[in-house]
C-alpha positions in Angstrom: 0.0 0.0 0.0 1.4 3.7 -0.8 1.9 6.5 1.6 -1.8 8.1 2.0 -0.3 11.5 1.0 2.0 10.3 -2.8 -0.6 12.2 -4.3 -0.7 15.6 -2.2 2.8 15.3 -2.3 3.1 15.4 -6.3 0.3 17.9 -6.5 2.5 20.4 -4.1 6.0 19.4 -6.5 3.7 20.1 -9.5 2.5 23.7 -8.0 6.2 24.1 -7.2 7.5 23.4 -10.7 7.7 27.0 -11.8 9.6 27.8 -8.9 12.3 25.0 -9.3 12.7 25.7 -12.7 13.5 28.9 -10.9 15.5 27.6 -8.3 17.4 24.7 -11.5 18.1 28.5 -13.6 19.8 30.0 -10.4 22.3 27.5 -10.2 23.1 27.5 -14.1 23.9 31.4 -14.1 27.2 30.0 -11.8 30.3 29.0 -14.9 31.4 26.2 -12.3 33.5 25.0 -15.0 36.1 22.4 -13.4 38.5 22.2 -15.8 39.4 25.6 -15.7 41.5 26.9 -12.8 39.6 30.4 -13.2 36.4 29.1 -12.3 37.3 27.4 -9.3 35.7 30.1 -7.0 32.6 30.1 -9.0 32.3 25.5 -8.4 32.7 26.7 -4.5 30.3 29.8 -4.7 28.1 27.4 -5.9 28.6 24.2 -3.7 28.0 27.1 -0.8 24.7 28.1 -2.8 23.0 24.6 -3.3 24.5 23.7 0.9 22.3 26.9 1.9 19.5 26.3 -0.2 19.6 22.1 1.2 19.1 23.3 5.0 16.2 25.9 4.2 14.6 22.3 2.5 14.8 21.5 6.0 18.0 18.7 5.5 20.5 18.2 8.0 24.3 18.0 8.2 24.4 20.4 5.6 28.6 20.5 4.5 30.9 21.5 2.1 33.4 19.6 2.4 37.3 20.2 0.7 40.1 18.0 1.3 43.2 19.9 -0.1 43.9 20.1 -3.8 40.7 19.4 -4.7 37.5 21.1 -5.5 34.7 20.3 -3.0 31.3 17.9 -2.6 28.5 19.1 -0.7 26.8 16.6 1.3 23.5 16.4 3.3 21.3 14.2 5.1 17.9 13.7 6.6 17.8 10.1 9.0 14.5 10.3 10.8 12.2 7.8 8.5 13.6 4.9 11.7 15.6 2.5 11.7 13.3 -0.3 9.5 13.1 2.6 6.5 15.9 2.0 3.4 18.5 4.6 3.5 19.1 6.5 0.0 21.9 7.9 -1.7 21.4 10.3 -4.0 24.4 11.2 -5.9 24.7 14.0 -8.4 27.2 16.7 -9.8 27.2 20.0 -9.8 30.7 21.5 -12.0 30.1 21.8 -15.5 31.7 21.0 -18.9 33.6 24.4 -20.7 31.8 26.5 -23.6 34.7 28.0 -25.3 35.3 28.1 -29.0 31.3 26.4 -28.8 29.1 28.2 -31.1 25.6 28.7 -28.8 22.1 30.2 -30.0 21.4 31.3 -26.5 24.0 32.3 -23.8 25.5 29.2 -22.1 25.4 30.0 -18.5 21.9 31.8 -18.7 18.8 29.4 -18.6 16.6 29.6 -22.0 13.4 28.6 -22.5 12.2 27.4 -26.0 9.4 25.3 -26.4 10.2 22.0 -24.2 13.6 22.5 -23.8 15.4 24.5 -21.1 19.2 25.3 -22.6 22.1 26.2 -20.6 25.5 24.4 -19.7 24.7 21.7 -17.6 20.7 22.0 -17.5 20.8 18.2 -17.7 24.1 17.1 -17.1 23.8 17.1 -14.3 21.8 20.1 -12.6 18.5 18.7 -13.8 19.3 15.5 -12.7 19.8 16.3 -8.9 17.1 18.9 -8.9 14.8 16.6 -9.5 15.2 15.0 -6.6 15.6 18.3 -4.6 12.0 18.9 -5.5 10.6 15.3 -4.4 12.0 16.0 -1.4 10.6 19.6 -1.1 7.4 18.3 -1.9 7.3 15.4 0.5 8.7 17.9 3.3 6.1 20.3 2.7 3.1 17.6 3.1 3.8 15.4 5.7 6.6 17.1 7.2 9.1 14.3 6.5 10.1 11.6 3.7 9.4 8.1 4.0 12.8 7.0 3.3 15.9 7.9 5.2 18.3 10.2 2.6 21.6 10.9 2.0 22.7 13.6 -1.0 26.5 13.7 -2.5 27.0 16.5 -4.6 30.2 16.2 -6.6 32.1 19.4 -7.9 35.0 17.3 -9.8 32.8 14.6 -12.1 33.8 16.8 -15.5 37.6 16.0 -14.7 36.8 12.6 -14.1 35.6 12.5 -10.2 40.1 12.3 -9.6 39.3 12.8 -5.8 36.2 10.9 -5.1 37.4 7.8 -3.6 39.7 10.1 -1.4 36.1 11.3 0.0 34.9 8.5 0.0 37.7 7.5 2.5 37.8 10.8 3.9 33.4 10.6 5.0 32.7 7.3 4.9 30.0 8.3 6.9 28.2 10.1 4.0 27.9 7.4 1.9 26.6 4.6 4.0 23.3 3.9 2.5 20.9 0.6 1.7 20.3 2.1 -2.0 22.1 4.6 -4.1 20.3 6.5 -7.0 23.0 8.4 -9.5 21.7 10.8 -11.7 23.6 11.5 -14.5 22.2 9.2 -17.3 20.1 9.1 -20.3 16.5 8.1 -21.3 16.5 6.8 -24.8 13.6 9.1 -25.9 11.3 11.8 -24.4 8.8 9.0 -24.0 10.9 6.4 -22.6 12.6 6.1 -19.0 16.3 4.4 -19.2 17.9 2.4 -16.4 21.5 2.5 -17.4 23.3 -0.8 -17.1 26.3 -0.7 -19.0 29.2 2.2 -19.7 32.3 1.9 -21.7 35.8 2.4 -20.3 37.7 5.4 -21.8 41.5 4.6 -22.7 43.5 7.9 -24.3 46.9 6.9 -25.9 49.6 9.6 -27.7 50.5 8.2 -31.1 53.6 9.8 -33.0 55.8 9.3 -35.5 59.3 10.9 -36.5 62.0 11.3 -39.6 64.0 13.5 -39.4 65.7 16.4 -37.2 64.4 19.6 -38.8 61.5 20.6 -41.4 62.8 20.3 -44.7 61.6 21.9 -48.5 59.0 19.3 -49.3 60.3 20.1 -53.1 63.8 19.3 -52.9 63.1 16.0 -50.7 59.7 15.0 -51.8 59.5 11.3 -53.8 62.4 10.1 -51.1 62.2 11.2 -48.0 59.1 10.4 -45.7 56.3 12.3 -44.5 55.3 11.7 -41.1 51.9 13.0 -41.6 50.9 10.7 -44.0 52.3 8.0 -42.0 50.5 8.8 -38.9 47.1 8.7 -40.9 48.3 5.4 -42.6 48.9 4.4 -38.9 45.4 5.3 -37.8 43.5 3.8 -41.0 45.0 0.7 -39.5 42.8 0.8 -36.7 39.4 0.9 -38.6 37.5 -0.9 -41.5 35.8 0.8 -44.5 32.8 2.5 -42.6 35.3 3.8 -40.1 34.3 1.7 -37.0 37.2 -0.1 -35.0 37.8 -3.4 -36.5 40.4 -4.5 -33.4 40.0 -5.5 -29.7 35.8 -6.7 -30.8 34.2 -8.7 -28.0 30.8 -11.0 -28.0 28.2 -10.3 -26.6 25.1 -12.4 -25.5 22.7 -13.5 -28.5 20.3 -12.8 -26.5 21.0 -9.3 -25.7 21.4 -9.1 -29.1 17.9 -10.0 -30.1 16.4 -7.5 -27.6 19.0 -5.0 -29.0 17.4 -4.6 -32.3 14.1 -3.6 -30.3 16.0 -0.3 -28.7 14.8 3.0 -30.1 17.6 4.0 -31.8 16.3 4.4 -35.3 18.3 6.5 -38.3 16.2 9.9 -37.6 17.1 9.6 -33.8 20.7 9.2 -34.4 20.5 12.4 -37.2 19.0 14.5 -35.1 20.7 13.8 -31.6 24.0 13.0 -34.0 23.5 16.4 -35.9 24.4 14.7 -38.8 24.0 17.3 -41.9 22.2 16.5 -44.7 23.8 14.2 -47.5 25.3 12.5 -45.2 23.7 8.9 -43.4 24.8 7.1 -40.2 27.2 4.6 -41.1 25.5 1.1 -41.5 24.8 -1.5 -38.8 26.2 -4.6 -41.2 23.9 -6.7 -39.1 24.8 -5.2 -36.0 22.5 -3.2 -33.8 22.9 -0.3 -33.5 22.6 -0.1 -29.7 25.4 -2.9 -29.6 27.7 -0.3 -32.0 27.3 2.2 -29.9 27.8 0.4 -26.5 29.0 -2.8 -26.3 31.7 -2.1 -29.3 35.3 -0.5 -28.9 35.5 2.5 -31.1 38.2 5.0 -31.7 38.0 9.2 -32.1 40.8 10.8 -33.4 40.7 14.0 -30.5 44.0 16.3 -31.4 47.0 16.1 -33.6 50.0 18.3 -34.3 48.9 18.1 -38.3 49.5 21.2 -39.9 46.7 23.8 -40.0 45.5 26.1 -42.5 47.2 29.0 -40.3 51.0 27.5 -40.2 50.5 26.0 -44.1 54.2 25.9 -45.5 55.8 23.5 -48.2 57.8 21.3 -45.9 58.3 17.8 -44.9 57.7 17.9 -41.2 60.3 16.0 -38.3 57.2 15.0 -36.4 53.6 14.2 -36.2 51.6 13.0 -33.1 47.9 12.7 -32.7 45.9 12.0 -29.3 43.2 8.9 -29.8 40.7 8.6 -27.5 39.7 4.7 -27.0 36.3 4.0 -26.6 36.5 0.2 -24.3 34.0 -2.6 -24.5 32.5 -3.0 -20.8 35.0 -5.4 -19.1 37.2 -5.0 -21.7 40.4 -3.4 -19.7 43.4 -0.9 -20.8 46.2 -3.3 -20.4 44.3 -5.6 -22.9 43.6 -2.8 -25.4 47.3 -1.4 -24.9 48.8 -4.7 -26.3 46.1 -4.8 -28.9 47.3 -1.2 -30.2 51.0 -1.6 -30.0 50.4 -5.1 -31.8 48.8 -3.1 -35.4 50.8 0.1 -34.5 54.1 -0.5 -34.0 54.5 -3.2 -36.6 56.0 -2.2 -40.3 55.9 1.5 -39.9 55.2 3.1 -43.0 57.9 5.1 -44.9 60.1 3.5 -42.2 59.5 6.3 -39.3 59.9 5.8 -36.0 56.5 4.9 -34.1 56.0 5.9 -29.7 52.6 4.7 -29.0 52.0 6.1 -25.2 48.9 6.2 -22.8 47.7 9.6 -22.2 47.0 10.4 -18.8 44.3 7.8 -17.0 42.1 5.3 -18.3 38.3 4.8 -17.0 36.9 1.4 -16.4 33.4 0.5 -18.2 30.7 -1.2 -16.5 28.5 -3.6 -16.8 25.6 -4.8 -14.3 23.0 -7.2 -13.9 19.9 -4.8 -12.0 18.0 -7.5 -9.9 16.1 -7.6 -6.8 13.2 -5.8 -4.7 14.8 -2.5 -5.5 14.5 -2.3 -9.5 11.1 -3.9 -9.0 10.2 -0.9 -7.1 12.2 1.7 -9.5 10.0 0.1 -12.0 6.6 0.7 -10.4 7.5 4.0 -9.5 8.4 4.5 -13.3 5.7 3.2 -14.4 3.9 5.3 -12.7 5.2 8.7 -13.6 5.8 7.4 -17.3 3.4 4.9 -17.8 5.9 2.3 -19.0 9.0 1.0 -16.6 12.5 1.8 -16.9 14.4 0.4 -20.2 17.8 -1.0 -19.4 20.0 0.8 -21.9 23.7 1.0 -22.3 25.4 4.4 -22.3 28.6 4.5 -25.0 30.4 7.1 -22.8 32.6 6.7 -19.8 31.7 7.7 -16.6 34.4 7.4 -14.2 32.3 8.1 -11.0 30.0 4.7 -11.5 32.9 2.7 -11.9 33.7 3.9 -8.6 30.6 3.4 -7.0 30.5 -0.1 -9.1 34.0 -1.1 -7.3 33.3 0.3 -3.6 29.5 -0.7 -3.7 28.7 -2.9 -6.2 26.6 -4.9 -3.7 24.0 -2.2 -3.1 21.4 -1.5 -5.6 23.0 1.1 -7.8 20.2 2.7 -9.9 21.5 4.9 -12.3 18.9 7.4 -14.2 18.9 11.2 -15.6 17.2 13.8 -17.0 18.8 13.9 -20.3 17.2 12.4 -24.1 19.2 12.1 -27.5 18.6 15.4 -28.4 20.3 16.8 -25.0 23.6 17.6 -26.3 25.2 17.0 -23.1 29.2 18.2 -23.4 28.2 20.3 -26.7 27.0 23.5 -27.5 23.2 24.3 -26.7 22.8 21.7 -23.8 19.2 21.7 -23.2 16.7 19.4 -20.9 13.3 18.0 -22.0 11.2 20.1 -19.8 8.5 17.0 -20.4 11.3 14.7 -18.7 12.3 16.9 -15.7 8.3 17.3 -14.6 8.3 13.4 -14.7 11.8 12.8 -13.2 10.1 14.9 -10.7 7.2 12.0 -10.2 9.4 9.1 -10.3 11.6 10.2 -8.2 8.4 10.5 -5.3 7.1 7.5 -6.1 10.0 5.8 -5.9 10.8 6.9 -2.6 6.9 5.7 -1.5 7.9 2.2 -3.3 11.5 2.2 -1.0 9.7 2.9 2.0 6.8 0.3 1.4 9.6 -2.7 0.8 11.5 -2.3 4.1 14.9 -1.7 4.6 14.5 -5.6 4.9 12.9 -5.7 1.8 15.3 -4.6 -0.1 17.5 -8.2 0.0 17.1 -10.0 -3.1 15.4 -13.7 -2.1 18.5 -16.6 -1.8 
């Protein structure tokens, strides 16, 4: 049976909804940009915004917390549901992915509205994502003075450099992230229409790829025809790694037939991938040669070509160059680890160089593990229900092709709890792009889901939440 009041408590979120699409547009006019060191003040300004705004909500414990070197988390809590009531994590981030040299129709750190869409840096990754959940707890707080489930918040201000310093709070406030269930919100539903449980994430492996002749830049007319040119051996090189359409042809895995099957049934048709792809016209998404196209796009290595030291149109000259490099970003299978795809590389790289140059093939900086999890038990039965509910279908378990370093994390430290892991964004998002923009459709029934689901926590039990042996 649900809580008496669910229903006064999602009539009081929806008569709220202006005012946290309010609240969601005050925290996108702070640039908490990560990455760059000159926006460092404005990630704390903001951490000590959303800490202030968590205690008027009437949380508890309300910190910002910032070991040294790193940028901070801000953490709350609310443990008065008893001791028989689930305790939930919810986990979001608040620092945001950079804008320059991104070409944007409205400004980036100023909330637009046009038609269904709210756009701004970070309106859905993640901001949306955790303000959802801020306003199911509003709403429950304002009704019966309380939530039914115990809760826990963790908001990050490093996830856009990769969450570097998580585990060290993790270690640091273990406290903080004790909890029966944890809910991370920084996924994707596969359409407007359609809520997505993410299950699977690739890993992320970034490797430096160069090659060298000769000591000095030299006239490309004199020593053309017998000397070599390192940029075209570094883009023979990296032709190695891919097959006509362009898709990496090493380091494949198999996945389950079954899976498979149920793959070809994921709403990822051609017009969804154009439009969230911005593919221009004349040009098609390459073909699935039998494959789905779910399975391409997350089950499948792939490779990006992300910088090189190529000659640009600014420093044209007529010369054989000593040196080209290029950065590839590695796209991993889940399970499919670095140290496997390193030998896998250096294997089709390093062999026969072309033109004879010398080859350094290097990892770039740190590698993210992918994940891959089986959601059973009480727990995604109740996620379910609550979806269903808000939706009126249950949560689709969809892959995501990116890497999220966070939720390997959590997979690694707490991979025995029920990790449910669900969003606010949709295809045509354009999360870590220019005009980033939420589904304003999705956020009201995020909004929903995330009540009910806290009803369908509290009705199984803390108890209820163990899987049957």
């Amino acid at each position: 049976m649900s809580h008496p009041q669910t229903n006064a408590v999602i009539a009081d979120a929806m008569n709220r909804l202006e005012d946290t699409i309010g609240r969601l547009s005050e925290y996108l006019a702070y640039p908490a940009i990560s990455c760059e060191a000159e926006h460092a003040e404005d990630v704390r300004a903001l951490a000590a915004r959303i800490c202030h705004d968590l205690e008027d909500l009437g949380l508890e414990n309300c910190r910002v917390h910032e070991l040294p070197g790193t940028l901070p988390i801000v953490v709350a809590d609310w443990l008065h549901a008893g001791p028989n009531a689930p305790t939930v994590l919810v986990y979001g981030h608040l620092d945001l992915q950079p804008v320059a040299g991104e070409v944007w129709h409205t400004p980036p750190h100023e909330a637009t509205r046009k038609g269904d869409r709210l756009y701004a840096r970070g309106s859905a990754d993640d901001m949306g994502g955790w303000v959802s959940h801020i306003a199911a707890i509003e709403a429950w707080m304002s009704q019966t003075g309380g939530l039914p489930c115990n809760i826990k918040l963790v908001i990050e201000g490093e996830e856009e450099i990769g969450s570097p310093n998580l585990e060290q709070y993790m270690d640091a406030f273990p406290a903080a992230f004790a909890a029966d269930v944890m809910v991370l919100t920084d996924c994707e539903n596969p359409s407007t229409t359609i809520p997505g449980l993410t299950v699977s994430l690739r890993g992320l492996l970034e490797v430096d790829l160069s090659c060298e002749a000769l000591s000095a830049d030299v006239h490309s007319g004199l020593w053309g025809g017998m000397v070599p040119d390192v940029s075209i051996a570094l883009c023979t090189l990296i032709s190695r790694l891919t097959d006509a359409d362009g898709r990496m042809k090493i380091g494949r895995v198999q996945v389950p037939e079954d899976w498979r099957a149920q793959a070809w049934d994921m709403p990822i048709t051609t017009d969804v991938i154009r439009k969230g792809a911005h593919i221009i016209d004349g040009v098609q998404p390459l073909p699935d040669r039998g494959t789905p196209p779910a399975e391409w796009m997350w089950r499948q290595p792939c490779v990006t070509v992300v910088a090189t030291t190529l000659p640009t149109h600014a420093i044209k000259k007529n010369a054989l160059r000593q040196k080209a490099s290029a950065i590839l970003s590695v796209r991993l299978a889940p399970g499919q680890s670095a140290e496997e795809m390193m030998g896998l590389l250096r294997e089709v790289l390093l062999a026969d160089p072309p033109g004879g140059v010398q080859v350094r093939l290097e990892q770039d900086g740190w590698a993210g593990e992918g994940w891959l999890y089986e959601p059973r038990g009480p727990a995604f039965d109740a996620a379910d229900r609550a979806y269903a509910k808000a939706w009126g279908q249950p949560l689709l378990r969809v892959g995501v092709g990116g890497s999220i370093p966070f939720v390997a994390l959590f997979g690694r430290r707490f991979g025995d709890l029920p990790l449910i892991l669900n969003g606010v964004m949709d295809p045509e998002t354009t999360a870590h792009g220019p005009n980033e923009s939420m589904h304003l459709g999705v956020f009201e029934k995020a909004i929903r889901a995330n009540i009910h689901l806290l009803d369908e926590l509290a009705e199984l039990g803390k108890a209820g939440l163990q899987e049957p042996s």
